[in-house]
N, C-alpha and C positions, 0 to 999 in steps of 0.2 A: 352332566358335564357338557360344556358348550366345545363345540367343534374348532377349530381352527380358522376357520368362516369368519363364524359367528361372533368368536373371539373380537379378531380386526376389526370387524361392523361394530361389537359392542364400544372397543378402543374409540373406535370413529364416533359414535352418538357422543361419548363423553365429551370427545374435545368440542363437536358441535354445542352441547351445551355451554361449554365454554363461549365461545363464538356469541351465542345467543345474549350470555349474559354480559358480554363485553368486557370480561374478567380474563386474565393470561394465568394462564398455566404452565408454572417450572416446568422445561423439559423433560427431565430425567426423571416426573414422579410416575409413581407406578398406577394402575385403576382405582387400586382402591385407594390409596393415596389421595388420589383426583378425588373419586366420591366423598373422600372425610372433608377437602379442602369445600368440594359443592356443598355437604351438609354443613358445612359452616358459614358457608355464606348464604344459602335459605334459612338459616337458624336468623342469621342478620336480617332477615327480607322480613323473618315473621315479627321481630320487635321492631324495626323501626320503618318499614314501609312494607304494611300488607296488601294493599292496593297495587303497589308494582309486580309482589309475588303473584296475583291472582290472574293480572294481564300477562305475565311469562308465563304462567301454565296455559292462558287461553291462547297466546300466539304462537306457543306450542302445540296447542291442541290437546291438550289432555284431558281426555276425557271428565266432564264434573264427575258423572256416574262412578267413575275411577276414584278419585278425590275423592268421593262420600265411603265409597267401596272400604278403600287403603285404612282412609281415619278408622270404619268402623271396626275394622278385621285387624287392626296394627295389634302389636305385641307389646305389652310396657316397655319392653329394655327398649324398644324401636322409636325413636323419637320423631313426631310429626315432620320436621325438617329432614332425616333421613329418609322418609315415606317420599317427599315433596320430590327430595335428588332422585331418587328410583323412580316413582314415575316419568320423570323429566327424558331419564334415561331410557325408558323402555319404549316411551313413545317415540323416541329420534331412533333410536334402533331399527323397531317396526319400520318407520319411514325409509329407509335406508335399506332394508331388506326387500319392502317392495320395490324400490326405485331399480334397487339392482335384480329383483326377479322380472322385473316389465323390460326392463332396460335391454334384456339378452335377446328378448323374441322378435 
């Protein structure tokens, strides 16, 4: 169970992704709401421009190692575009937790 913290940062990565992707985000959707709306639109990245998907994850920084990791360990039900949102997310997260753990000292 993620903390109270953690939560708001996790909140915060998403809309960042948002931000990143240059896509808007209904106000009132909820996380996961957002993640279905992100796995929908990296669903769209992988059929009709995988070359832009591959430079958002790299200008994001996500890890390749990650990306081979995710595909190779993913679960059927789990669909490659829902792997893509999650990384997306965990990596802007991370960022975000460091920035605020340096940020204090």
């Amino acid at each position: 169970m993620l903390s109270e913290q953690q939560n708001e940062a996790r909140h915060t990565a998403i809309l960042q992704a948002y931000n990143y992707l240059d896509i808007t985000l209904p106000k009132q959707e909820s996380d996961e709401q957002a993640m279905t709306m992100l796995t929908s639109y990296m669903e769209e990245l992988i059929r009709t421009d995988f070359n832009r998907l591959l430079a958002l994850l790299y200008r994001i920084d996500v890890s390749e190692q990650k990306i081979k990791s995710a595909l190779e360990d993913r679960i059927r039900e789990v669909s490659t575009a829902r792997i893509f949102a999650e990384l997306i997310i965990e990596r802007l997260h991370k960022k975000l937790l460091y920035r605020r753990m340096y940020h204090t000292r």
